[in-house]
C-alpha positions in Angstrom: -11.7 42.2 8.4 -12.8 41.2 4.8 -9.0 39.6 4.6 -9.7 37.5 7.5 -13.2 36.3 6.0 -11.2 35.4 2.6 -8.7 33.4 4.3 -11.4 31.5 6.3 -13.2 31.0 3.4 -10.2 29.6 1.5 -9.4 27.2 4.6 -12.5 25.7 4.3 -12.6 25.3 0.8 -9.2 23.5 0.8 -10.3 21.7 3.3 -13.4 20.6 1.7 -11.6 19.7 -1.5 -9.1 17.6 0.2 -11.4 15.6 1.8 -13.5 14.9 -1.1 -10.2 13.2 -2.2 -10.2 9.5 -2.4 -7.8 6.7 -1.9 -8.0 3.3 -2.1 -6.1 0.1 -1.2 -6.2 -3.6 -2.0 -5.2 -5.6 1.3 -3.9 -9.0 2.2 -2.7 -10.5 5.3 -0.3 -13.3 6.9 -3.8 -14.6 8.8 -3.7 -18.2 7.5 0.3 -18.4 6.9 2.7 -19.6 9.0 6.4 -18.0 8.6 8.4 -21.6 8.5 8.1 -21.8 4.7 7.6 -19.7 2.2 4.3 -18.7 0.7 2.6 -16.3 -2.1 -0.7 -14.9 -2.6 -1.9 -12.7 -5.3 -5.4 -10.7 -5.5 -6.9 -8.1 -7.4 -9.1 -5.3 -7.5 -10.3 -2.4 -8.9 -12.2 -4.2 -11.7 -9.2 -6.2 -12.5 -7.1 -2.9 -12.5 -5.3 -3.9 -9.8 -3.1 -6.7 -8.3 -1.3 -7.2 -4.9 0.9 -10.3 -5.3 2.6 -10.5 -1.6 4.1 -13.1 0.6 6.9 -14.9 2.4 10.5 -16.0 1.1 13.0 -17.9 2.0 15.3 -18.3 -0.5 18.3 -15.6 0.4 17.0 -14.9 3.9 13.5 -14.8 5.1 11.8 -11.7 4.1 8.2 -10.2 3.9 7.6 -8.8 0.4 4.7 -6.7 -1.1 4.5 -6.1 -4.6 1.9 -3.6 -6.6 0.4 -3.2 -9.7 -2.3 -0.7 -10.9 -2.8 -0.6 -14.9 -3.7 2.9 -15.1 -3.4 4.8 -11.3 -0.2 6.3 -9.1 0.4 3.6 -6.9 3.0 2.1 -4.1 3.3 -1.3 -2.8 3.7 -1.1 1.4 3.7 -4.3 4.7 4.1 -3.9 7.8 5.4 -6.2 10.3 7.1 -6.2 13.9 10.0 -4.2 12.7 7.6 -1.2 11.6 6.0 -0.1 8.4 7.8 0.3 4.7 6.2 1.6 1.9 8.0 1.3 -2.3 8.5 3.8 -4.3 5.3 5.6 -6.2 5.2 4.5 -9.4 2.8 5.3 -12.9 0.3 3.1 -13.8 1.6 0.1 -15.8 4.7 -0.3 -13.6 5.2 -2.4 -10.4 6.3 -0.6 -6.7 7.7 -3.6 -4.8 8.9 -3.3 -1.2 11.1 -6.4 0.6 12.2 -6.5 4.0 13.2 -8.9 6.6 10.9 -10.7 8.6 10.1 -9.8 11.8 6.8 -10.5 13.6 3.5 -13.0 14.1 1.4 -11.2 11.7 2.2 -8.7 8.4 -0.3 -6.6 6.5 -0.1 -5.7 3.0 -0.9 -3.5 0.3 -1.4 -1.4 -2.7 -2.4 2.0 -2.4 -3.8 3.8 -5.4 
């Protein structure tokens, strides 16, 4: 019995201390864009810590792109669009996570998640 109470105990404190956990994420969106040239935004956030530079290209085929920066967090660059969602590789703070795929879709979300 007291096994059972120490396991529930632990459960709950795990799940407590997971939840307390915190992400964030600096957005951007097509809304505004249209696909039949290319375009780039850039934004930032975190008190300047971090940008999201994402867009539209054109020049080798036409391909949605989200880029990520965070000076001093774990972060990865991700979009989706009508083909799914894609997400780059997690890098260190002070290195970029970039993520390109082909178009697809009216509308694509972006961004970096630190």
């Amino acid at each position: 019995m007291k096994i059972k109470k120490l396991v529930a105990v632990l459960t709950v404190s795990a799940m407590l201390i997971g939840s307390s956990m915190s992400s964030m994420a600096l957005d951007g969106s097509s809304s505004g864009h249209s696909f039949s040239e290319a375009w780039e935004v850039s934004v930032t956030g975190d008190d300047g810590s971090a940008v999201l530079t994402y867009g539209y290209n054109t020049d080798w085929i036409n391909e949605d792109y989200s880029w990520a920066y965070h000076y001093s967090k774990n972060h990865y660059a991700s979009l989706t669009n009508g083909k799914g969602s894609f997400s780059g590789s997690n890098k260190d703070g002070g290195k970029w996570s970039k993520i390109e795929v082909t178009h697809n879709g009216t509308s694509v979300s972006y961004s970096n998640n630190y």
